[in-house]
One Martini backbone bead per residue (centre of mass of N, CA, C, O) as a GRO file, in nm:
protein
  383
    1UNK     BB    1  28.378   5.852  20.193
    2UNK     BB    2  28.098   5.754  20.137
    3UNK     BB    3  28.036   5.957  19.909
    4UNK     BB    4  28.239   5.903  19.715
    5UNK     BB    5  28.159   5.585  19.680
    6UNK     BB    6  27.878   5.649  19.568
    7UNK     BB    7  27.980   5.833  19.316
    8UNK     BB    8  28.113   5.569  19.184
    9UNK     BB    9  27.871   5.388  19.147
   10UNK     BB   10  27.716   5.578  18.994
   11UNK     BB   11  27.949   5.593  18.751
   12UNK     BB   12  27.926   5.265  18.705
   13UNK     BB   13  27.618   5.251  18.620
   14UNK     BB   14  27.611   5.464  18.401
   15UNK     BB   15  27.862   5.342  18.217
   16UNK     BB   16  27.691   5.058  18.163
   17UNK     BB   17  27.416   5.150  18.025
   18UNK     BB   18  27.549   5.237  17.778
   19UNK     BB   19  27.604   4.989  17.706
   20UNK     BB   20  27.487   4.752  17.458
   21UNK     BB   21  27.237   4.538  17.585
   22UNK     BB   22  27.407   4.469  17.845
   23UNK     BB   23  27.674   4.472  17.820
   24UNK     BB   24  28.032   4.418  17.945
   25UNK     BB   25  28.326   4.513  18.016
   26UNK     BB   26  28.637   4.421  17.825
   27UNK     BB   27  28.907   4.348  17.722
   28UNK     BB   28  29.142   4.457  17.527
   29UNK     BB   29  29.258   4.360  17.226
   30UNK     BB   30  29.198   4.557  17.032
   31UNK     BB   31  29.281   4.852  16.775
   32UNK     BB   32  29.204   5.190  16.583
   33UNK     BB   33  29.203   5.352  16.290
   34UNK     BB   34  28.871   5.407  16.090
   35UNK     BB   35  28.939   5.746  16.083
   36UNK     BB   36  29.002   6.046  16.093
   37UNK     BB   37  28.819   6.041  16.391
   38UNK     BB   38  28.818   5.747  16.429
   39UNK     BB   39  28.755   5.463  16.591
   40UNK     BB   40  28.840   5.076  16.738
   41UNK     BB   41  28.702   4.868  16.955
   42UNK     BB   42  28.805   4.493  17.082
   43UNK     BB   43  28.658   4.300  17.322
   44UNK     BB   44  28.628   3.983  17.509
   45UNK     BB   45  28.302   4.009  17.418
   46UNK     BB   46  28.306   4.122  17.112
   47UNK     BB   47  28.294   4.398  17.105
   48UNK     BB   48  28.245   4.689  16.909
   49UNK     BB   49  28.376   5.014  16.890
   50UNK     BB   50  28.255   5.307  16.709
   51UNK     BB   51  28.428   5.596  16.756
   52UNK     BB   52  28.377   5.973  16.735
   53UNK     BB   53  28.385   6.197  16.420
   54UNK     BB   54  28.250   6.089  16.135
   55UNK     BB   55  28.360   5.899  15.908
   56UNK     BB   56  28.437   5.598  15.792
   57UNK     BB   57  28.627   5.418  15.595
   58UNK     BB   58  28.692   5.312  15.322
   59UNK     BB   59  28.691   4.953  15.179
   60UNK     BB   60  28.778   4.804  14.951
   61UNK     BB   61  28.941   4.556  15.117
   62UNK     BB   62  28.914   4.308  15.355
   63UNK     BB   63  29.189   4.328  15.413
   64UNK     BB   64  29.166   4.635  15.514
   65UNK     BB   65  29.067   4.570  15.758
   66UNK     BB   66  29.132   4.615  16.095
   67UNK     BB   67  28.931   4.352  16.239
   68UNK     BB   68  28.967   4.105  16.039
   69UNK     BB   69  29.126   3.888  16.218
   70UNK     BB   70  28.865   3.967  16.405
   71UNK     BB   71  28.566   3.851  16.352
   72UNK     BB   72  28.449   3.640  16.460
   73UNK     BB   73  28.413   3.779  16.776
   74UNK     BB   74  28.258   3.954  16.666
   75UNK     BB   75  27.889   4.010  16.855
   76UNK     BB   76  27.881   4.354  16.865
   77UNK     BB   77  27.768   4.674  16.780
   78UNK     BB   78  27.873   5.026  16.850
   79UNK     BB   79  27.775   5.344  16.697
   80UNK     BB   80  27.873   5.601  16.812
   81UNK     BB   81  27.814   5.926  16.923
   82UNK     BB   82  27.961   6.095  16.586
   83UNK     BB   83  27.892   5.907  16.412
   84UNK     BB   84  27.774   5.907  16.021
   85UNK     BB   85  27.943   5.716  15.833
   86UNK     BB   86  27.905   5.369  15.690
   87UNK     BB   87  28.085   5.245  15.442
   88UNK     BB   88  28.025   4.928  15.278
   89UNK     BB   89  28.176   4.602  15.387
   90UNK     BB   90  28.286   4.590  15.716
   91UNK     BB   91  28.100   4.330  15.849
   92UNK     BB   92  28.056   4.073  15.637
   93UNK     BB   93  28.198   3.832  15.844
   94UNK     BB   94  28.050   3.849  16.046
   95UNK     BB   95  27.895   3.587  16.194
   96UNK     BB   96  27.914   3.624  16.529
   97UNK     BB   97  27.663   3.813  16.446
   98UNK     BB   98  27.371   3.999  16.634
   99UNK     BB   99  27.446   4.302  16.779
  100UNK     BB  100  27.290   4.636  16.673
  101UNK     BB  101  27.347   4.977  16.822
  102UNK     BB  102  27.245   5.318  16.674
  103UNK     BB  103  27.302   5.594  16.731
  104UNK     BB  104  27.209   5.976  16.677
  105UNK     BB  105  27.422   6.029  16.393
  106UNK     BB  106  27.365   5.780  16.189
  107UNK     BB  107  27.276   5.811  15.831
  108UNK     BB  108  27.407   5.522  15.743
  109UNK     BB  109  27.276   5.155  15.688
  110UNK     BB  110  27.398   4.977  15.390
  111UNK     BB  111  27.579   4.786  15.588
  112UNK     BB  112  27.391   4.599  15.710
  113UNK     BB  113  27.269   4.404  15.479
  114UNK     BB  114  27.545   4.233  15.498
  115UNK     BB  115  27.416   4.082  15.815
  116UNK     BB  116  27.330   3.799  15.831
  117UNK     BB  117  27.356   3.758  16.173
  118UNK     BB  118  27.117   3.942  16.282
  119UNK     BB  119  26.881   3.962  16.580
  120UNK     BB  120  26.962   4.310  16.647
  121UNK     BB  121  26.790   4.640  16.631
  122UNK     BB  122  26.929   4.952  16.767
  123UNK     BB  123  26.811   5.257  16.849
  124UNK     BB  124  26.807   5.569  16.921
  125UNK     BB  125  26.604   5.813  16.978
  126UNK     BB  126  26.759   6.065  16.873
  127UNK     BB  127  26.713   5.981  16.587
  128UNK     BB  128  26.620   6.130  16.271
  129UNK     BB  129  26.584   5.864  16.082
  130UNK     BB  130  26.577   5.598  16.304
  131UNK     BB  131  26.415   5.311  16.396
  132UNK     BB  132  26.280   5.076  16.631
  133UNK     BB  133  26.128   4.735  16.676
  134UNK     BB  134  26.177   4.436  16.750
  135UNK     BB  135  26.473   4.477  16.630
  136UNK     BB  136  26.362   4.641  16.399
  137UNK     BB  137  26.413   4.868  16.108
  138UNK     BB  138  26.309   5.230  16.070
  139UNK     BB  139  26.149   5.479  15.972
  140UNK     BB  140  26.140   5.695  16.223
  141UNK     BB  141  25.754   5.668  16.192
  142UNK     BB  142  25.744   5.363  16.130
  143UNK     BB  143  25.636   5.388  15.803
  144UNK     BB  144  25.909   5.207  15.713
  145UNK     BB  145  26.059   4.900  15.634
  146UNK     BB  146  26.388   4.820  15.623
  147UNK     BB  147  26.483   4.577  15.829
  148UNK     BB  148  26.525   4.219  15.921
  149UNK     BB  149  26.632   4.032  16.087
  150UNK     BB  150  26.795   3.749  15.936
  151UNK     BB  151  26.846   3.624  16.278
  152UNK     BB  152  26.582   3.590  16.351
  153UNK     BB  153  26.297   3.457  16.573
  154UNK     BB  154  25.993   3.352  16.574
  155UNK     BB  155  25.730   3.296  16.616
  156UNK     BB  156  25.568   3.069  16.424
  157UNK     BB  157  25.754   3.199  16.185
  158UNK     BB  158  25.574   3.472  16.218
  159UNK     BB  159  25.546   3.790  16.103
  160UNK     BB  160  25.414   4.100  16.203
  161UNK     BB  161  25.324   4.402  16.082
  162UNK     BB  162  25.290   4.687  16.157
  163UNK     BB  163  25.000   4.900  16.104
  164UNK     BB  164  25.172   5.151  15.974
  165UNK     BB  165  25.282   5.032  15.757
  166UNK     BB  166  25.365   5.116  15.386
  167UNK     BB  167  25.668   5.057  15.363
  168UNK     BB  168  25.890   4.811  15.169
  169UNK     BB  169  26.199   4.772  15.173
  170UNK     BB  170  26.472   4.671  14.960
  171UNK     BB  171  26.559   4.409  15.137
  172UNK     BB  172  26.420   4.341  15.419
  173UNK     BB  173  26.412   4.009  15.385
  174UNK     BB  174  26.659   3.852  15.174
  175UNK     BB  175  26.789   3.665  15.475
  176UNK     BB  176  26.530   3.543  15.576
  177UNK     BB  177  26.485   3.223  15.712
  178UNK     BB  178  26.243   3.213  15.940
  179UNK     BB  179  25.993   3.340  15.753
  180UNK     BB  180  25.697   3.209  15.643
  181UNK     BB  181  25.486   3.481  15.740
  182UNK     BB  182  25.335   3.761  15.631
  183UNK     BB  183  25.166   3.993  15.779
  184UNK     BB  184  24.941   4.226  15.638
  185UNK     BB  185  24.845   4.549  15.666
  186UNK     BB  186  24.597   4.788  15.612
  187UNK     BB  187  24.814   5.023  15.549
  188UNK     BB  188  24.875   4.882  15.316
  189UNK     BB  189  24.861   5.019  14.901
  190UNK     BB  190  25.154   4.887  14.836
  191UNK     BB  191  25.373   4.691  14.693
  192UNK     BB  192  25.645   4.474  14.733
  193UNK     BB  193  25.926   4.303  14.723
  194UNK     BB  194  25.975   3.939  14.892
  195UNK     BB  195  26.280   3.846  14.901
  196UNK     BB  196  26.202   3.542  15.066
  197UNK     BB  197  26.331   3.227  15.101
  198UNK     BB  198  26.110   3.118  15.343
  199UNK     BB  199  25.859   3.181  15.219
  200UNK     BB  200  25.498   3.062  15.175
  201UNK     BB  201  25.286   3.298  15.319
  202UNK     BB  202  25.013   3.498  15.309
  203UNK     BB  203  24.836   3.787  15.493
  204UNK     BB  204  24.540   3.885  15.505
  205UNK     BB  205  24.280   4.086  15.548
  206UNK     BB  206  23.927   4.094  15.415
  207UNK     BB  207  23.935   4.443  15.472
  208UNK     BB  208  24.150   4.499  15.251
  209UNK     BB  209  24.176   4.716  15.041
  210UNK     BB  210  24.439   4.599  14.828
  211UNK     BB  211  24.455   4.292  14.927
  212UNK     BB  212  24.479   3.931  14.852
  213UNK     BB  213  24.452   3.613  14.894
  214UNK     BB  214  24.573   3.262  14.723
  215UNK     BB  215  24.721   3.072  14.863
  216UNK     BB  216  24.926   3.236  14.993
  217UNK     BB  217  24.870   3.448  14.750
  218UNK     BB  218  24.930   3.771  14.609
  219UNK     BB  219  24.685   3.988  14.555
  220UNK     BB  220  24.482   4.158  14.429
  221UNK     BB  221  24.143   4.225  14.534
  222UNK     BB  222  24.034   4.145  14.228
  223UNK     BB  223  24.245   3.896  14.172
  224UNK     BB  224  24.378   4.031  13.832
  225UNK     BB  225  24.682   4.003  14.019
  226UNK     BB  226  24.980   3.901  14.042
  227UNK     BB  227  25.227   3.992  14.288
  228UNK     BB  228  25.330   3.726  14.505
  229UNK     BB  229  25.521   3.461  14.526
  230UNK     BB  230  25.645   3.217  14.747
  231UNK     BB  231  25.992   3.155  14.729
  232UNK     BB  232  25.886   2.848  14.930
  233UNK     BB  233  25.706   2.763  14.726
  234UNK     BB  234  25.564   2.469  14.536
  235UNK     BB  235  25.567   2.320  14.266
  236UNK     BB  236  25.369   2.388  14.064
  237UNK     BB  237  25.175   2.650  13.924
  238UNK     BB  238  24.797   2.787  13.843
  239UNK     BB  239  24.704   3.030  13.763
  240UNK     BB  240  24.430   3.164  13.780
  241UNK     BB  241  24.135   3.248  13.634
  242UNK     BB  242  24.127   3.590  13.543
  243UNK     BB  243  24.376   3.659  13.514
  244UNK     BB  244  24.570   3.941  13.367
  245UNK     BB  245  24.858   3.996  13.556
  246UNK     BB  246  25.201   3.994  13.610
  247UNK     BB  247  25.400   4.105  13.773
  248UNK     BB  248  25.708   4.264  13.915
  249UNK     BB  249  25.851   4.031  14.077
  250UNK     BB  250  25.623   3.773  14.140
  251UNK     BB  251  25.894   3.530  14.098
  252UNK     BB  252  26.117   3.589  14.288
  253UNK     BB  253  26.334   3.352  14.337
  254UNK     BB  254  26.175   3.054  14.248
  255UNK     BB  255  26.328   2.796  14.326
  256UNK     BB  256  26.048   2.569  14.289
  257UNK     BB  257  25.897   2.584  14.073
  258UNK     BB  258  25.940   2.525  13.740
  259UNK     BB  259  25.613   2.534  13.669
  260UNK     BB  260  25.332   2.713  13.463
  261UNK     BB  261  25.008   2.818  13.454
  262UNK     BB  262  24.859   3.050  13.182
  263UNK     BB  263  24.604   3.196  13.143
  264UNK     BB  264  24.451   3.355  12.860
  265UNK     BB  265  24.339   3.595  13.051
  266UNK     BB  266  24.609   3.681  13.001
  267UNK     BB  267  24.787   4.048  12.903
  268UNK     BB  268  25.061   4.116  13.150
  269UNK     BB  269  25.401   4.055  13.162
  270UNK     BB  270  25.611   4.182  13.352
  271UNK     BB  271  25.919   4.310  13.465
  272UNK     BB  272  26.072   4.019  13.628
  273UNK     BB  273  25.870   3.811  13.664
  274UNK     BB  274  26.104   3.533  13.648
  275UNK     BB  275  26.351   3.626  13.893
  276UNK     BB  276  26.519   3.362  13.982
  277UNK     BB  277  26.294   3.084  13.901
  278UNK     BB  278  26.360   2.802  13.749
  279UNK     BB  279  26.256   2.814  13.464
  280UNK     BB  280  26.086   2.539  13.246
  281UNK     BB  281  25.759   2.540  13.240
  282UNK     BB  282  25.480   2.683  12.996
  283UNK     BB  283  25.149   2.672  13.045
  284UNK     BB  284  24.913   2.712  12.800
  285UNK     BB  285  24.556   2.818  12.759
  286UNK     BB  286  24.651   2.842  12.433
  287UNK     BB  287  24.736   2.974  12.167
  288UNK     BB  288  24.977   3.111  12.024
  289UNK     BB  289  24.832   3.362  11.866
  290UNK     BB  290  24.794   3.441  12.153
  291UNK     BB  291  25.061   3.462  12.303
  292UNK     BB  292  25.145   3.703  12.113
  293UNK     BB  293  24.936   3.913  12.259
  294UNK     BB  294  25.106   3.934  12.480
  295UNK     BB  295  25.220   4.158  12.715
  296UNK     BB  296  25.596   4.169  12.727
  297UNK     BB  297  25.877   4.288  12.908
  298UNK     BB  298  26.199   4.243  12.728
  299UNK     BB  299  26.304   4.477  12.830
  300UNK     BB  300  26.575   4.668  12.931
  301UNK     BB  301  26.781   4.780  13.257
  302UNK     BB  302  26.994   4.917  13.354
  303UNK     BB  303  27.172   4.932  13.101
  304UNK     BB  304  27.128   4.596  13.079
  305UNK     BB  305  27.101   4.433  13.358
  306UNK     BB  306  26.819   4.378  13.348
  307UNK     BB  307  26.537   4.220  13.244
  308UNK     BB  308  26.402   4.041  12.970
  309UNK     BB  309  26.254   3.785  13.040
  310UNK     BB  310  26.475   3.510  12.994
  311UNK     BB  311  26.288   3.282  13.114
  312UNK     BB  312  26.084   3.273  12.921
  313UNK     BB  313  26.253   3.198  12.664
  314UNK     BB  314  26.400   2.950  12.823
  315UNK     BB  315  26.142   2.837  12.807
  316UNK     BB  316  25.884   2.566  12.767
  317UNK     BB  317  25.625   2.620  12.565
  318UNK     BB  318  25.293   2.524  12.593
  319UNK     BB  319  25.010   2.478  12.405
  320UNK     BB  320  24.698   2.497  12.299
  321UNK     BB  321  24.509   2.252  12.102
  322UNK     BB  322  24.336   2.132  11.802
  323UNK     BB  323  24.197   1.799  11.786
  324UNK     BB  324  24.067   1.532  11.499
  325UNK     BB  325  23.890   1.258  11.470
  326UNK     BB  326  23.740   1.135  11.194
  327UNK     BB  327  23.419   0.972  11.163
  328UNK     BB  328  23.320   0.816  10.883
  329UNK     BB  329  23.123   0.680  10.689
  330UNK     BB  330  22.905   0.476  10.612
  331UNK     BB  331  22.861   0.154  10.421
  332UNK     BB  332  22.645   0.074  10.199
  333UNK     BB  333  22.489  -0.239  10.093
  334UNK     BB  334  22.453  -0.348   9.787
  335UNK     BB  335  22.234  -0.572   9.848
  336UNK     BB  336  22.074  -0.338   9.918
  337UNK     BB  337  21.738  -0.208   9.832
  338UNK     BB  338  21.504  -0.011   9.781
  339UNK     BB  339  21.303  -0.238   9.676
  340UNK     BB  340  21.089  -0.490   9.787
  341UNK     BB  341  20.967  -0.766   9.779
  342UNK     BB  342  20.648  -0.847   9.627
  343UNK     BB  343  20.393  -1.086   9.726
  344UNK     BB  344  20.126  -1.256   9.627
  345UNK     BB  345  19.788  -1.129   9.692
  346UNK     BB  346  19.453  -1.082   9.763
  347UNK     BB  347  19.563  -0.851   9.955
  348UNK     BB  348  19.612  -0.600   9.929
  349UNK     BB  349  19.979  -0.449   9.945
  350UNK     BB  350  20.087  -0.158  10.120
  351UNK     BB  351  20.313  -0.019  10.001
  352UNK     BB  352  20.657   0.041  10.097
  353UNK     BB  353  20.879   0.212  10.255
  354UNK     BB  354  21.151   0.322  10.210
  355UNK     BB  355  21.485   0.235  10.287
  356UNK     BB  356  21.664   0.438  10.403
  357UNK     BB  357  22.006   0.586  10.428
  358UNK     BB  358  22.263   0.597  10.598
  359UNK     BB  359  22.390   0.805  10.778
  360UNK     BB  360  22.616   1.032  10.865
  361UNK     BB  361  22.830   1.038  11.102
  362UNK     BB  362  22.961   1.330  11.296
  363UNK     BB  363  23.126   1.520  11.350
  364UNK     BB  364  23.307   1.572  11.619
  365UNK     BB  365  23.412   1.769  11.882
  366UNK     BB  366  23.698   1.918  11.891
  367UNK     BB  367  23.935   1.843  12.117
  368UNK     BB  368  24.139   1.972  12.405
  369UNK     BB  369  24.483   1.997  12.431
  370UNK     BB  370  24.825   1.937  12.535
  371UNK     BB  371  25.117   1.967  12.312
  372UNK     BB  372  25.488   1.899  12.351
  373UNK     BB  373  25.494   1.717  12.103
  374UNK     BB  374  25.511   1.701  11.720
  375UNK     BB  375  25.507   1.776  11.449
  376UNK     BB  376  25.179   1.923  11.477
  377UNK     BB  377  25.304   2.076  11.678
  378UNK     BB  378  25.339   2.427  11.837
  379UNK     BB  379  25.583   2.361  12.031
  380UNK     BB  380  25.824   2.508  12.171
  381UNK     BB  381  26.151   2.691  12.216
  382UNK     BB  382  26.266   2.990  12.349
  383UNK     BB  383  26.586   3.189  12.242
   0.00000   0.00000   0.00000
C-alpha cells in the first residue's frame, strides 16, 4: 500500500513538472479545437495549453477565435510537443499575457511578435530551431537575436546582448519599453534597425572592429556613417562634421527628433532614413547647390509601399548662404587742396609733401549665416 501511494506521488511530481515555469493545474474553464488535431484548453490560473499534432487553425477573424471572449484571463501560454505551426495574431489581444513556453516541435514563432506584454520566453531544449536565456528568444546556435520580452523590466534600464550574438532580427526590440541602453557586444559586425521607442543610448567597447558611439549615437567605427539614432532620444540633432553618409532607417521612428542639422560633408543618405521620424526641419550647413549633389534614395521599395524618403520632402530645409553689406567709399572733403599755401619765409621751407587721398576703406569678407525665409534667400519647402 505504501508502495502504491509513493508510485502516486511520484507520478504527481512529475506531472506538475511538466507545467510551464511551476504553474500549478487548476480547475478548467473552457476548451475546444482550435486544428484539425489540435486541441485548447484554459484553466482558471489563467494557462492556456495547446495540445495535439500539426498546426494550429489559422483566424481571419479574432473573434474567431476560440479563447476570444475569455483573452483577459490567459496569463501563461504553453505550446504543448507535438504542435508546429501557429499562423497569424491568435494571441495579440491577450493583454495579461506574461509567459510563453515553447515545446520542441514549434517551428513557427511570428505570432510572439503581436504579444505586447510578454515578460518571459522559455524554449524546450530539444527545439532544433530556437533557444532562450533570461527570457529572451533566440536562434538555436544563439548567435541571432530574434524577440525581447516587450514586458520584460531590466536590471538599470539597460540590455546587454550577450557577446556571441551577431545578428539583431527585425523587430527584436520594437515593443520595448523599458530598455534605455543597450550595450553591443564585440561579435556583433553588422548593423541593423533598433526599433526601440524607450531607448536613448547605445553603448560599444572602445575595442569594437565595427562601431563606436558619440554622445550615444551608433556610428561606424571610423565615425563617416551615422547607424542608429536612440528612437526615444530628444532632438534637435546635429550630425557631427566629417560625417559622409546617413544609415537606411538611422532615425527610424525618432519621434522626439523634430529637426536635424545636416554637416555639407555628408554625400549619401540613404533609403527611409528618417522613417516615421516626425522631421521638421533640416539646417543644412551648405549652399542649395551642394544640397543637390547630395545622393538621396527617394526611390521606392516593395512595390511601392517603402522608402522614398517623404519626410526630407516634406521637411523645411534652410541652407546656408553668403551675405554682406559693402561699406562706401569715404567722400574727399573739396576744401581740402593737394597743395598747401606757402607762407614767405627768410629760410627756405622745405616743400612739403601732398597729403595724399583717403583710401578707401575695403570691402568686409562676406559672412555667412543661415537663412529660413525672405526674398533674397534660398530656403525653400520640398514638396
Amino acid at each position: 500500500m505504501k508502495k502504491r501511494i509513493l508510485v502516486l506521488a511520484l507520478a504527481l511530481v512529475m506531472a506538475l513538472s511538466l507545467l510551464p515555469f511551476g504553474a500549478s493545474a487548476g480547475e478548467i474553464v473552457d476548451s475546444g479545437e482550435c486544428g484539425e488535431n489540435v486541441t485548447w484548453m484554459l484553466d482558471n490560473n489563467g494557462l492556456l495549453k495547446i495540445s495535439g499534432s500539426g498546426p494550429m487553425y489559422y483566424y481571419s477573424f479574432i473573434n474567431d477565435i476560440p479563447w476570444y471572449s475569455n483573452r483577459k484571463m490567459v496569463k501563461t501560454i504553453s505550446i504543448e510537443s507535438g504542435v508546429t505551426n501557429i499562423e497569424g495574431n491568435p494571441f495579440g489581444d491577450c493583454d495579461s499575457l506574461t509567459r510563453v513556453f515553447i515545446s520542441s516541435s514549434l517551428q513557427d514563432i511570428d505570432w510572439l511578435f503581436s504579444c505586447k506584454t510578454v515578460q518571459e520566453i522559455e524554449v524546450e531544449n530539444e527545439n532544433p530551431f530556437y533557444s532562450s536565456k533570461n527570457g529572451v528568444l533566440f536562434t538555436k546556435d544563439g548567435t541571432g537575436l530574434i524577440l525581447c520580452p516587450p514586458g520584460k523590466n531590466w536590471n538599470n534600464d539597460t540590455y546587454v546582448i550577450p557577446d556571441n550574438v551577431e545578428v539583431i532580427y527585425s523587430g527584436a526590440f520594437r515593443e520595448c519599453t523599458s530598455v534605455k541602453t543597450i550595450v553591443i557586444p564585440d561579435s556583433m559586425k553588422e548593423d541593423y534597425p533598433y526599433d526601440c521607442p524607450s531607448l536613448i543610448k547605445f553603448v560599444v567597447s572602445s575595442q569594437h572592429p565595427s562601431f563606436c558611439t558619440k554622445n550615444g549615437v551608433l556610428f561606424t567605427k571610423n565615425g563617416k556613417k551615422i547607424l542608429s539614432f536612440p528612437a526615444s532620444l530628444q532632438g534637435p540633432y546635429s550630425i557631427p562634421e566629417g560625417t559622409t553618409a546617413i544609415n537606411y532607417y538611422a532615425f527610424f521612428f525618432c519621434e522626439n527628433l523634430g529637426s536635424v542639422t545636416i554637416p555639407k560633408s555628408v554625400l549619401t543618405i540613404e533609403s527611409m532614413a528618417f522613417e516615421g521620424s516626425h522631421l521638421t526641419d533640416i539646417y543644412y550647413s551648405g549652399t542649395e547647390e551642394e544640397w543637390s549633389k547630395i545622393s538621396i534614395d527617394y526611390a521606392l521599395h516593395d512595390e511601392g509601399t517603402t522608402g522614398g524618403n517623404w519626410e526630407i520632402k516634406a521637411a523645411t530645409i534652410h541652407f546656408q548662404t553668403e551675405t554682406s553689406t559693402a561699406t562706401p567709399e569715404p567722400t574727399i572733403d573739396p576744401k581740402v587742396t593737394s597743395s598747401p599755401i606757402i607762407m614767405p619765409s627768410t629760410t627756405p621751407t622745405p616743400k612739403p609733401t601732398a597729403t595724399p587721398k583717403p583710401t578707401a576703406t575695403p570691402k568686409p569678407t562676406p559672412a555667412a549665416e543661415f537663412c529660413s525665409g525672405g526674398r533674397d534667400c534660398p530656403s525653400r519647402k520640398f514638396i
